[in-house]
C-alpha positions in Angstrom: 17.9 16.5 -0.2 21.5 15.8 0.8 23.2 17.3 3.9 26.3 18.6 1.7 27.7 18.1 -1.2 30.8 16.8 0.3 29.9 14.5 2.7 26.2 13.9 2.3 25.6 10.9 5.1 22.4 9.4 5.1 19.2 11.2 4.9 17.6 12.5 7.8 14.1 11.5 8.9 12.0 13.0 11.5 9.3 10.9 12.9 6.5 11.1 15.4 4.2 8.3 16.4 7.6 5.7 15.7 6.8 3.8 18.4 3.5 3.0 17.6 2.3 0.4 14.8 2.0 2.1 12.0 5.0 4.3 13.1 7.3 1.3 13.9 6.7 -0.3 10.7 7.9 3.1 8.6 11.1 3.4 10.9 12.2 -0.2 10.2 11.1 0.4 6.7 13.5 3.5 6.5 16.3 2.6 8.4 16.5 -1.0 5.8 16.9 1.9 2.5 20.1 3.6 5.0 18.0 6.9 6.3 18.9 7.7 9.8 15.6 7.8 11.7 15.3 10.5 14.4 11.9 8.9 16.4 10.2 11.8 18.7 8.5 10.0 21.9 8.0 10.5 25.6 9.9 9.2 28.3 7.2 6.5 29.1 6.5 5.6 25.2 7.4 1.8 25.0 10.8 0.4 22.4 9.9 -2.9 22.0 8.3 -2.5 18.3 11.8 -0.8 17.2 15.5 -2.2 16.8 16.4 -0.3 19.1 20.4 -1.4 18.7 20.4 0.1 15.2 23.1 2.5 14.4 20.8 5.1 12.8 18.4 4.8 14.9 18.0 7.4 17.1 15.6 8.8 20.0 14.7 13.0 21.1 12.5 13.2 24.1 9.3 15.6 23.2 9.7 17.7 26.1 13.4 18.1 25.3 13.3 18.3 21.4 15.7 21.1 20.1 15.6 22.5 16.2 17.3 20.6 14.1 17.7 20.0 10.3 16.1 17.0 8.3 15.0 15.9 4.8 12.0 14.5 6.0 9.4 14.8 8.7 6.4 12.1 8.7 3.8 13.1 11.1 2.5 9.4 11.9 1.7 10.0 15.9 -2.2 10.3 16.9 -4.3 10.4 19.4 -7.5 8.6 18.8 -10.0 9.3 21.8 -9.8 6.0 22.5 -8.1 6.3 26.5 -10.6 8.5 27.9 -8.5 11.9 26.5 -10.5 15.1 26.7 -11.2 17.3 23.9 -8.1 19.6 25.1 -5.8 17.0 25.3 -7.2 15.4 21.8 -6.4 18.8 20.6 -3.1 19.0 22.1 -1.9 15.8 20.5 -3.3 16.7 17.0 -2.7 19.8 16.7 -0.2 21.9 19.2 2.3 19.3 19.4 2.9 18.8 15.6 2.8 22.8 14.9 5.6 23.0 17.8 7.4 21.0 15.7 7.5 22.5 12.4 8.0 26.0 14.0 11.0 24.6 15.8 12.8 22.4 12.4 15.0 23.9 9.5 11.8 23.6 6.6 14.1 25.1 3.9 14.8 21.5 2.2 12.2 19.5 4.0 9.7 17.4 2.9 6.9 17.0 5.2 4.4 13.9 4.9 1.0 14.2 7.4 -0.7 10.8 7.6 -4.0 12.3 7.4 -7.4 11.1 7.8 -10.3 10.3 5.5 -13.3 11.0 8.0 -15.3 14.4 7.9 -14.0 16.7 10.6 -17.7 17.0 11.9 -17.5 12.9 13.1 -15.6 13.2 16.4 -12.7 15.2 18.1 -10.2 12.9 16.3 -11.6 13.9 12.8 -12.0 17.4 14.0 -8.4 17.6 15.2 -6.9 15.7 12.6 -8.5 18.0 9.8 -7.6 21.3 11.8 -3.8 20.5 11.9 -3.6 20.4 8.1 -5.8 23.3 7.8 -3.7 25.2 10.2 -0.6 23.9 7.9 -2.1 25.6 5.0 -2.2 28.9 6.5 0.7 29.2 8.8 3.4 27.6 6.3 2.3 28.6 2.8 5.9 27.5 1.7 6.5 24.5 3.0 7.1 21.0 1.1 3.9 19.3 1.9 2.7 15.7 1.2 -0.4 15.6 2.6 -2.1 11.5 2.8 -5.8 11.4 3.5 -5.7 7.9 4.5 -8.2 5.5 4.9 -8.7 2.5 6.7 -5.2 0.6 7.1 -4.3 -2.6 8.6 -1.9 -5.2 9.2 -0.8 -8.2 11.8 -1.1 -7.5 15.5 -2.6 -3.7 14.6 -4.6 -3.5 17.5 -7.6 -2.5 15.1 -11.0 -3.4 13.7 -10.0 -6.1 11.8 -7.8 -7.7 14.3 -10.4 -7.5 16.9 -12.4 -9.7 14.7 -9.5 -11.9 13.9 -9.2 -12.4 18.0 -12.5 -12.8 19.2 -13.3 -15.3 16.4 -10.2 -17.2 17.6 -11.2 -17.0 20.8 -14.8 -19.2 19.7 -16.4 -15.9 21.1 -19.3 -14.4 19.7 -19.4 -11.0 18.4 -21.4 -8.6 18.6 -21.8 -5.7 15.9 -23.7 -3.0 13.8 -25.9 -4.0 10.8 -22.5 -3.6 9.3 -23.7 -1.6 6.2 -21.4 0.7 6.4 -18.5 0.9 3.0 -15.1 1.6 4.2 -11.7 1.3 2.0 -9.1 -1.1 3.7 -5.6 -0.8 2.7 -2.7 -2.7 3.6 -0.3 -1.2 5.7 2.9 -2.0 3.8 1.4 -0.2 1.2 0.7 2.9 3.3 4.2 3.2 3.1 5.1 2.4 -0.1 3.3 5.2 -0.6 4.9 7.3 1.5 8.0 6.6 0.8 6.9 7.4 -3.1 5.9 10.6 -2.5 9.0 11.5 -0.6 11.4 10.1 -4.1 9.1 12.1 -6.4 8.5 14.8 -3.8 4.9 14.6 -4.4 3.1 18.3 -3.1 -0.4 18.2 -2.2 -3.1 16.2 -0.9 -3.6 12.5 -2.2 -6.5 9.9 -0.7 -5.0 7.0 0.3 -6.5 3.5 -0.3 -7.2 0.8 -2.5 -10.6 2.7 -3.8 -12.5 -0.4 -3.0 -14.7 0.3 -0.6 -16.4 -2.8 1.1 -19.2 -3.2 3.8 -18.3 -4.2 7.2 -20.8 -7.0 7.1 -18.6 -8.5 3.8 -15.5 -8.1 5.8 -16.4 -9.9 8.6 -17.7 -12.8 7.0 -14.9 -13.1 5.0 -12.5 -13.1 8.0 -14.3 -15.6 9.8 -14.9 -17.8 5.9 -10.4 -17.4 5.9 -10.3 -18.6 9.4 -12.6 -21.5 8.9 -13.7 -23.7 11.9 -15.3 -21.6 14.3 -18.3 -22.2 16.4 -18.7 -18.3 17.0 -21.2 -16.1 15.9 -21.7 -12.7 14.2 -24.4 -11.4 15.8 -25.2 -8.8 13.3 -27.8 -5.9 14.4 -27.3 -6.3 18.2 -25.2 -2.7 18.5 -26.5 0.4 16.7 -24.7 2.6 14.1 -22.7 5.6 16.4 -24.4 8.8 16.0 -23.0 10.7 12.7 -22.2 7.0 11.3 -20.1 7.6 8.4 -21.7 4.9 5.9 -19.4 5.0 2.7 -15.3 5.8 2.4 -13.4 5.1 -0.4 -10.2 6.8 -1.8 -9.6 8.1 -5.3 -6.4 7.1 -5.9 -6.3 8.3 -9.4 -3.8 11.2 -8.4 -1.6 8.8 -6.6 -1.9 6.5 -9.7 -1.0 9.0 -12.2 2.6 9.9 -10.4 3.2 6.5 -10.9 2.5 4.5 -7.5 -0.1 1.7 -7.3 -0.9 -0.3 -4.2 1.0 -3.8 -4.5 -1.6 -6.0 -1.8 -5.2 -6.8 -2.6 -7.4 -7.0 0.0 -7.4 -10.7 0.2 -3.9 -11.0 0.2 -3.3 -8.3 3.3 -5.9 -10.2 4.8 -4.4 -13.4 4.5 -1.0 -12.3 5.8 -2.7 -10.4 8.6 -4.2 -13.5 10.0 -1.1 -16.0 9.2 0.6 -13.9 11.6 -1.9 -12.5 13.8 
């Protein structure tokens, strides 16, 4: 995976979604093991999760990306549904833009890593989109390299996510308000979501691997043990007073077993990412 035998330099990463959470945290992560991280973002795309004075550290606008070559390309950028975006521009985000890129890059000696999902396509338009990219993978670039993580729930301090809004409104002495929270979902730190990355890049992993800690818990459990870590609170979990979305999803949990056999195992427990998420939340 070096440049040249002569003169190798660092390796070359290509990244999308780097200035996002989970995208910020693998570009600091890669930049501390010496890889010079190319971050893909848009002219109004804020810096301020990045170390932005770092030597290898280096920017491409989207609308002005030329080909290039890399070692690496981690697909970590996603659009969610969450801002109002339309189907089209759901599709856009999950699907054209991330082709455009691999029919642009040198995929000779690259290893490309999608940070999948773990929700049925038939859910929403972000499950939809998410499972068409890799499906359109598949079939347009039989060849290439592919690490493909279907990733369950991950989390960490300041995510912006579920747990988080918990972790704030419980803070806050403010009451909150949710589903019968039945539902089993498989929460995995986010350090570890790239520890795991990062493994399947050294061991050039191909294929598709679940990602979590194949734990699956109920909402409900979650909750109360967030607010049981946080202790003093006069809030309340309202539990019942909003009704399951339509489609609820009421069980995820990885199999980790392929993961596990290559060697990789996730380091945090639950409790523990918990704890450190609200230390520093």
């Amino acid at each position: 995976m070096q440049k040249n035998e002569t003169n190798p330099g660092p390796k070359r990463l290509l990244l999308t979604g780097g200035t996002g959470y989970l995208g910020s945290a693998i570009a600091s992560d890669f930049l501390e093991s010496s890889w010079e991280v190319h971050v893909l973002k848009r002219s109004s795309s804020s810096l301020s999760k990045l170390p932005v004075e770092h030597a290898f550290l280096k920017f491409h606008s989207i609308e002005e990306f030329e080909a290039g070559k890399y070692d690496a390309f981690i697909h970590a950028a996603t659009a969610y549904g969450r801002k109002g975006e339309s189907p089209e521009d759901i599709e856009k985000a999950n699907v054209n833009f991330p082709l455009s890129i691999l029919r642009k890059i040198d995929l000779s000696e690259l290893h490309f890593v999608n940070i999948g999902t773990s929700l049925p396509k038939e859910l929403n338009d972000y499950s939809r989109t998410k499972n068409e990219f890799i499906e359109k993978v598949k079939t347009d670039f039989k060849d290439l390299k592919m690490t493909n993580l279907i990733l369950e729930q991950f989390f960490g301090p300041k995510d912006g996510t579920f747990i988080n809004f918990i972790i704030d409104k419980l803070k806050k002495n403010e009451d909150v308000e949710l589903t019968e929270g039945m539902q089993f979902r498989d929460f995995i730190y986010f350090k570890d979501v790239i520890s795991a990355i990062k493994f399947t890049i050294d061991k050039e992993l191909i294929g598709d691997f679940p990602l979590g800690l194949s734990q699956a818990r109920t909402i409900r459990s979650v909750v109360e043990e967030i607010k049981m870590e946080l202790g003093k609170t006069e809030a309340k979990l309202c539990f019942g007073a909003v009704p399951y979305r339509e489609n609820e999803l009421m069980r995820s949990e990885a199999n980790i077993d392929k993961l596990k056999d290559a060697g990789w195992k996730p380091r945090w427990s639950f409790e523990e990412g918990l704890r450190e998420t609200i230390r520093n939340s």
